[in-house]
RODO-2510 file (C-alpha; in nm, 4 decimals, decimal comma):
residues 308
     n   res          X          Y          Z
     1     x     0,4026    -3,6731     0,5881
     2     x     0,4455    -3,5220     0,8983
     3     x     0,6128    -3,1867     1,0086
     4     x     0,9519    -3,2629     1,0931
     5     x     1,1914    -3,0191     1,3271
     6     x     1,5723    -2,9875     1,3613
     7     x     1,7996    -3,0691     1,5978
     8     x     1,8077    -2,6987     1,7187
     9     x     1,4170    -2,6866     1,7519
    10     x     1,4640    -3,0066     1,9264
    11     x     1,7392    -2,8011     2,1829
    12     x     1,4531    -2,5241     2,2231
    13     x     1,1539    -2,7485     2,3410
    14     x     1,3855    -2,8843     2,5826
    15     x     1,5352    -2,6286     2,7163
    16     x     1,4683    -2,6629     3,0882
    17     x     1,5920    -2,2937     3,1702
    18     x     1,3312    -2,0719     2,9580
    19     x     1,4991    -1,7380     3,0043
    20     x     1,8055    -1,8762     2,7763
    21     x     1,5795    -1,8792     2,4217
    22     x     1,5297    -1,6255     2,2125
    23     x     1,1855    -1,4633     2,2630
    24     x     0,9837    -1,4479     1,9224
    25     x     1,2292    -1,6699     1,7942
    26     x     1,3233    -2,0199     1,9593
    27     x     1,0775    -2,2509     1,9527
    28     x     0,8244    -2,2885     2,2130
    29     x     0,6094    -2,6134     2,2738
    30     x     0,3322    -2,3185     2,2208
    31     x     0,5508    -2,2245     1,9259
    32     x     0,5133    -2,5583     1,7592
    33     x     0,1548    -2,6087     1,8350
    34     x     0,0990    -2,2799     1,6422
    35     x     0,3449    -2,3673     1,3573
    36     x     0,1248    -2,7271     1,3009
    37     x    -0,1624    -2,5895     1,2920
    38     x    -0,0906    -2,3406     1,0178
    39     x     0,0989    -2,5981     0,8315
    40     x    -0,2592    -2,7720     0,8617
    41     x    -0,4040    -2,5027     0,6393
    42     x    -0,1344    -2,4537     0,4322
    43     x    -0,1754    -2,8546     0,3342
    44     x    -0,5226    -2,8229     0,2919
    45     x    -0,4922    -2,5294     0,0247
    46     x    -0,2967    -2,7177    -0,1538
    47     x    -0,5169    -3,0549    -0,1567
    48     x    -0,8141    -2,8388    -0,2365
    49     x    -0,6521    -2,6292    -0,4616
    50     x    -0,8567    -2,3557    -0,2613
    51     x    -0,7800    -1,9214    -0,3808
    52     x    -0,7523    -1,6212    -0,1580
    53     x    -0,7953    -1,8238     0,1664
    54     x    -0,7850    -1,5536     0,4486
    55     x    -0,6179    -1,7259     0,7613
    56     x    -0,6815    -1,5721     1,1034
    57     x    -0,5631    -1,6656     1,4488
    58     x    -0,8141    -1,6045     1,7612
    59     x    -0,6652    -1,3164     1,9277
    60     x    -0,6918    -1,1183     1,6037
    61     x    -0,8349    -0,7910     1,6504
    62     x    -0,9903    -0,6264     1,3223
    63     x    -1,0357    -0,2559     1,2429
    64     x    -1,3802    -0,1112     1,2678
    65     x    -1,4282    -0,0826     0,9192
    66     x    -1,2576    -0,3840     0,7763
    67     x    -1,5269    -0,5614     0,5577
    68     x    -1,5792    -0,2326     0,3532
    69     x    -1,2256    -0,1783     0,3345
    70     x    -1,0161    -0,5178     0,3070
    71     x    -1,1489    -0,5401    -0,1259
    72     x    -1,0064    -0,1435    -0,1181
    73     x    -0,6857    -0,2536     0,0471
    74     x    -0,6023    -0,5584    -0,1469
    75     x    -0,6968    -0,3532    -0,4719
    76     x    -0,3264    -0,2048    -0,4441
    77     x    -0,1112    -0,4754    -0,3706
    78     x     0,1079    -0,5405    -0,6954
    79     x     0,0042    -0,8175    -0,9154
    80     x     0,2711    -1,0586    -0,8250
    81     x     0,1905    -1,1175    -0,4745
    82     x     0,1524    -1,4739    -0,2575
    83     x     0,0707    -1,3736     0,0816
    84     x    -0,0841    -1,0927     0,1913
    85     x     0,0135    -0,9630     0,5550
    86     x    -0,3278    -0,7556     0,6984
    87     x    -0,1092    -0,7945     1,0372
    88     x     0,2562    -0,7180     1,0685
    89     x     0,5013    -0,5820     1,3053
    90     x     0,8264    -0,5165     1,1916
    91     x     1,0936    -0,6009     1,4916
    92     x     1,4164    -0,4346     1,3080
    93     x     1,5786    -0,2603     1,6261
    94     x     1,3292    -0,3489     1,8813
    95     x     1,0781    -0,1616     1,7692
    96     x     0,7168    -0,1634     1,6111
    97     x     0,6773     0,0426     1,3600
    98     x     0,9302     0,2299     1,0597
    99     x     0,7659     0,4978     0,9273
   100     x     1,0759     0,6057     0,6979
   101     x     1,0035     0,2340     0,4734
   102     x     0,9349     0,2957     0,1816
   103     x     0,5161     0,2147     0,0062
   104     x     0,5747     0,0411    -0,3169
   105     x     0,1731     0,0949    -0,4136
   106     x    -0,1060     0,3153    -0,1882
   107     x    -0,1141     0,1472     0,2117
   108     x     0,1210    -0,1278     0,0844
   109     x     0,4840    -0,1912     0,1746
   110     x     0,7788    -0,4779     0,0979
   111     x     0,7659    -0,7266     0,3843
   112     x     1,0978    -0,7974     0,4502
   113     x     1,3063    -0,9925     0,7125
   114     x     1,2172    -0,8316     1,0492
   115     x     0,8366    -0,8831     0,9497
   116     x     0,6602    -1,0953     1,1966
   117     x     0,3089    -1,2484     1,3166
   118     x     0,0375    -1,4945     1,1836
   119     x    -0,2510    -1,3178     1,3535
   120     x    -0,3991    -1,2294     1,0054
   121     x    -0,2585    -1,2970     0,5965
   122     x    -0,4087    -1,4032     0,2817
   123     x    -0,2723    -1,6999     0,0938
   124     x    -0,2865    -1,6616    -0,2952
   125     x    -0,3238    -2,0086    -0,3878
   126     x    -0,2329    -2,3770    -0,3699
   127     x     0,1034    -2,2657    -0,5299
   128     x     0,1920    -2,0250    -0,2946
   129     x     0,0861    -2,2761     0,0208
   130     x     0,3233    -2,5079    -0,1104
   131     x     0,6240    -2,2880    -0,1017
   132     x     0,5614    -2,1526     0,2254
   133     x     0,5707    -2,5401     0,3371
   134     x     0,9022    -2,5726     0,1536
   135     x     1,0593    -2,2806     0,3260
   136     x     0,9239    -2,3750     0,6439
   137     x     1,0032    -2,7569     0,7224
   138     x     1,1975    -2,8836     0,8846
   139     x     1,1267    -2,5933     1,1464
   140     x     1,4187    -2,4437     1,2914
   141     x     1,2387    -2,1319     1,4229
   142     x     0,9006    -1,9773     1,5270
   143     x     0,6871    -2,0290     1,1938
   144     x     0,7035    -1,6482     1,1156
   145     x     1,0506    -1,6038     1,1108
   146     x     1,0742    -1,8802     0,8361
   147     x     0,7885    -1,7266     0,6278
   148     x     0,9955    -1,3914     0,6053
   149     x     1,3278    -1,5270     0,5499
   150     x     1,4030    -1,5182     0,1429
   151     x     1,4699    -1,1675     0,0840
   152     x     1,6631    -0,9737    -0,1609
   153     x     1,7405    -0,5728    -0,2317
   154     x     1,4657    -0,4044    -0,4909
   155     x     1,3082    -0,0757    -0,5745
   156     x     0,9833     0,0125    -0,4902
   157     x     0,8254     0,0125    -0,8524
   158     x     1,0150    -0,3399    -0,9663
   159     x     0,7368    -0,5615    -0,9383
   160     x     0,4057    -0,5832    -1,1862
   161     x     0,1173    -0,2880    -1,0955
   162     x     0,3718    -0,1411    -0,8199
   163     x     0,2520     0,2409    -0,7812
   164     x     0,4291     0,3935    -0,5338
   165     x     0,2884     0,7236    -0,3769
   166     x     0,3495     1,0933    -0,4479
   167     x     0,6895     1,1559    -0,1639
   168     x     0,8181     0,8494    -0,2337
   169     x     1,1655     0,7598    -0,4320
   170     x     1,0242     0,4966    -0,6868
   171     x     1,3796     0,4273    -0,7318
   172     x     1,4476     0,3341    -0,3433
   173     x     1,6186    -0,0157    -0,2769
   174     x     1,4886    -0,1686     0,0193
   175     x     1,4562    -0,5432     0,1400
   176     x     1,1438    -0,6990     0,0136
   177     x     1,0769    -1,0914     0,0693
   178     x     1,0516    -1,2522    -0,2765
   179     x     1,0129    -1,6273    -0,1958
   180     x     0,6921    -1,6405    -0,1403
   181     x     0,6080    -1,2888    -0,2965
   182     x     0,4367    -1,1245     0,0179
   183     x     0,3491    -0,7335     0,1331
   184     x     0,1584    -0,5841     0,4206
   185     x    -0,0408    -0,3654     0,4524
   186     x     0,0190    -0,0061     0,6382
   187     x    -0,1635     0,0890     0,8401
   188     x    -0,2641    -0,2653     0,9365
   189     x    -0,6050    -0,3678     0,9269
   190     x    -0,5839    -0,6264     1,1889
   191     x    -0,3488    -0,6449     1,5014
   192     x    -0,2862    -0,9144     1,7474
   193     x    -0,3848    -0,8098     2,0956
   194     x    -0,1969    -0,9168     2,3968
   195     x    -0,4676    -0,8890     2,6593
   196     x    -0,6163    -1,2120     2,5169
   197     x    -0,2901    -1,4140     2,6703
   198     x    -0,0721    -1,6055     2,4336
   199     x     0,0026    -1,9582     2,4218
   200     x     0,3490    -1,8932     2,1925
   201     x     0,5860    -1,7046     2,4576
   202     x     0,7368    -1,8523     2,7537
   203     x     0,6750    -1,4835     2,9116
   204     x     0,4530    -1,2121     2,7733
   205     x     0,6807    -0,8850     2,7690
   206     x     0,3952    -0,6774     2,6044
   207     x     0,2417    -0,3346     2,8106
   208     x    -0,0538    -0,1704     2,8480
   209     x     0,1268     0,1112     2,6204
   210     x     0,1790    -0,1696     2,3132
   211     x    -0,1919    -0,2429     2,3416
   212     x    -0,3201     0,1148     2,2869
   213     x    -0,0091     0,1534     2,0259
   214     x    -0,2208    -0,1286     1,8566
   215     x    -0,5366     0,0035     1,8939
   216     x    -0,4546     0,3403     1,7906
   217     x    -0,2708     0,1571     1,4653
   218     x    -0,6831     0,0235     1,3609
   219     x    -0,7776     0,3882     1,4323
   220     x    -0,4946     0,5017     1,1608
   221     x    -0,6348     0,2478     0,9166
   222     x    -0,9857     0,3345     0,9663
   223     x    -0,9145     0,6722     0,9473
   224     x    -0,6736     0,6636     0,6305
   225     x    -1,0357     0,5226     0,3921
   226     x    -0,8464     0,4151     0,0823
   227     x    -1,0620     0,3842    -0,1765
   228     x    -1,0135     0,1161    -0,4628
   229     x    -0,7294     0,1648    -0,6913
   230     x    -1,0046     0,1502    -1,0119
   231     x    -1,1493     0,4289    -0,8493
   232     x    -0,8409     0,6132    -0,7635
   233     x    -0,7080     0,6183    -1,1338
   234     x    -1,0420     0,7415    -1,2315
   235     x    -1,0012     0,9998    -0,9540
   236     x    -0,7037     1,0931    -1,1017
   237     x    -0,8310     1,1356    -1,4368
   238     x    -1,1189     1,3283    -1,3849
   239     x    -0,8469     1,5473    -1,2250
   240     x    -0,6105     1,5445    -1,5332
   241     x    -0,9388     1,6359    -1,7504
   242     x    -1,0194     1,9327    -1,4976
   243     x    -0,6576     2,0889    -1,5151
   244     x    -0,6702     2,0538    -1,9151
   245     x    -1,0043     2,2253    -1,9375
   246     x    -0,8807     2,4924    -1,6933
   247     x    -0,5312     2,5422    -1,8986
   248     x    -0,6791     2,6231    -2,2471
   249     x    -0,8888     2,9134    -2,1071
   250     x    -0,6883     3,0281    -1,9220
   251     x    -0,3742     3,0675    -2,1642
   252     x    -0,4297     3,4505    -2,2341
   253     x    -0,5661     3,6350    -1,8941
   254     x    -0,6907     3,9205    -1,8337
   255     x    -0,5595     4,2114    -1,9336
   256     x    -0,3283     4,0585    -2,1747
   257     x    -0,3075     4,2478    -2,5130
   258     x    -0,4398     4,0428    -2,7928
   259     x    -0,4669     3,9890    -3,1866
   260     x    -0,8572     3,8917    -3,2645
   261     x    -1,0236     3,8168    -3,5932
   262     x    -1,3491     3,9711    -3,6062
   263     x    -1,6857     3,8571    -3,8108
   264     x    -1,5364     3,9984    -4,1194
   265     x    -1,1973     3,7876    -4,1457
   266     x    -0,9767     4,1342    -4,0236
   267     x    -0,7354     4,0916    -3,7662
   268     x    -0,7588     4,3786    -3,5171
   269     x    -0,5585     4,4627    -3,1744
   270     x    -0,7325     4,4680    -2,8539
   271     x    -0,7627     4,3914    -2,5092
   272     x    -0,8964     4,1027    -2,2756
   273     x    -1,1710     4,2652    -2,0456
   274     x    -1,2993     3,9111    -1,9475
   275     x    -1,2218     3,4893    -2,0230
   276     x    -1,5320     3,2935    -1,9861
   277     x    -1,5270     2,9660    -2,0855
   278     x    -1,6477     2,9712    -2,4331
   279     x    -1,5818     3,3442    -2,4500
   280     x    -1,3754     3,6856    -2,4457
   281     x    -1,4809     3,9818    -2,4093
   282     x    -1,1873     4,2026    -2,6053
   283     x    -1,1975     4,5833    -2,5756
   284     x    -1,0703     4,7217    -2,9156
   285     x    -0,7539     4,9784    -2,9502
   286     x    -0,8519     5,3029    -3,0265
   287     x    -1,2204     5,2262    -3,0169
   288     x    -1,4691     5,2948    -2,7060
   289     x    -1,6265     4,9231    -2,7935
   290     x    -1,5824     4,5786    -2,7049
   291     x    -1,6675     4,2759    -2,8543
   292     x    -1,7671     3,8544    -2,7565
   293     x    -1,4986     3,6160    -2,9673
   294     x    -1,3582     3,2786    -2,9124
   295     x    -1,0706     3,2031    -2,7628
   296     x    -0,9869     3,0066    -3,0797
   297     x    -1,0227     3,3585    -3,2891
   298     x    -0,7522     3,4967    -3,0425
   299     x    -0,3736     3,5455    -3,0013
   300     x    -0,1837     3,6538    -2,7477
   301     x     0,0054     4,0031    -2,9051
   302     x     0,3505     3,9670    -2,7863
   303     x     0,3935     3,5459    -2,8185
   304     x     0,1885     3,5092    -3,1314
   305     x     0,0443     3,2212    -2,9803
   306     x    -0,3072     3,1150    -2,9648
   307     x    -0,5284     3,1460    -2,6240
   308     x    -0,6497     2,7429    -2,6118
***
């Protein structure tokens, strides 16, 4: 059937005195056209039963490097996800941007009620295309503000394959919108450009400062290279391996007075001249001599405990 609209929608499109409706939020005849033709898609997805359809609107502007890096980016996002924001603004106080939100995996946050634009998202599935029609008609509001408006309070490692970042509470409660699951990404890969007019405002209240704020947004993302989570975890453990390898030779340093057995099963005292990796060299007491053992041969004198 056909996209219905309530009786305030109705009061917006007809509103002869423009200045009177809420801007990004009443209705526009602009607004509607916009609204249709995204419930278009949505429809389709479902009929088709299409996965991961990437929908973008024609003043989206992309980030230099966003073919290389959109695989990278979506690599984070936690498993449970149905849309996928690679454009977002987030309006809470008349502003742009809220760098003290929290990242609930590496370059991905909770989108939550304040997050608007369709310039640029990825739909999971037929499934989650049919729940962002069911939240969405009859239309009340601009499309966007009905996308983001089942929310609820959760931490930032709640959901399935959430990771949040080293400086970040894991435990933090913050609004997250959980009908459909979605996220964003931060810093955005795509922003919507004002330059390129838009047909959704009655008035366009954009400046030439919010353009290179945009701009300068790409240049963040481009900038910020995020590699793959696969390939961050094995980062991270070829990190984990180094620090291991580094710990058990370096248990007993330099200088430290020692208990080694020697080639002929004695124990004798001594001292650590050098650590190599698969070496000592102790300097015996009372002797002008020094030997080669390994560190497994050696304990440290006043712990009793072994160097690895």
């Amino acid at each position: 059937g056909k996209a219905t609209i309530s009786h305030h929608a109705y009061e917006s499109l007809t509103q002869l005195n423009k200045d009177e409706l809420v801007f990004g939020h009443d209705l526009t005849r602009g607004a509607l056209g916009c609204a249709l033709s995204h419930i278009n898609i949505w429809r389709r997805i479902v009929s088709e039963k299409l996965q991961r359809v990437l929908v973008v609107e024609d003043d989206a502007h992309f980030s230099k490097n966003f073919r290389q890096d959109i695989e990278a980016r979506i690599s984070h996002v936690p498993d449970d996800w149905a849309v996928i924001y690679l454009a977002h603004l987030n309006v809470k106080d008349g502003v742009f941007w809220h760098p003290d939100q929290g990242f609930v995996a590496l370059g991905v946050q909770y989108a939550n009620a304040d997050t608007r634009t369709t310039v640029a998202y990825i739909i999971k599935n037929g499934e989650a295309a049919k729940r962002l029609l069911e939240v969405t008609i009859p239309l009340h509001f601009q499309i966007d503000t009905h996308m983001t408006s089942f929310v609820a309070f959760q931490s930032l490692n709640q959901q399935p394959g959430s990771n949040p970042p080293k400086g970040f509470d894991p435990e933090k409660i913050e609004e997250a919108v959980v009908d459909p699951r979605s996220y964003v990404l931060e810093p955005p890969l795509v922003v919507q450009l004002r330059n390129y007019g838009s047909d959704v405002q009655p008035k366009d209240m954009h400046s030439e400062a919010y353009e290179e704020f945009m701009l300068g947004r790409l240049q963040e993302s481009d900038n910020a290279r995020i590699p793959t989570r696969s390939r961050l975890k094995e980062k991270k453990q070829r990190k984990k391996k180094k620090k291991k390898k580094i710990k058990r030779t370096s248990r007993c340093s330099v200088g430290s007075s020692v208990i080694a057995t020697w080639i002929d099963g004695e124990n004798y005292p001594g001292r650590i001249l050098e650590v190599d990796k698969n070496q000592m060299t102790i300097v015996w007491d009372k002797e002008d001599t020094y030997s080669f053992v390994k560190p497994s041969q050696v304990v440290e004198k006043s712990t009793n405990q072994p160097c690895v």
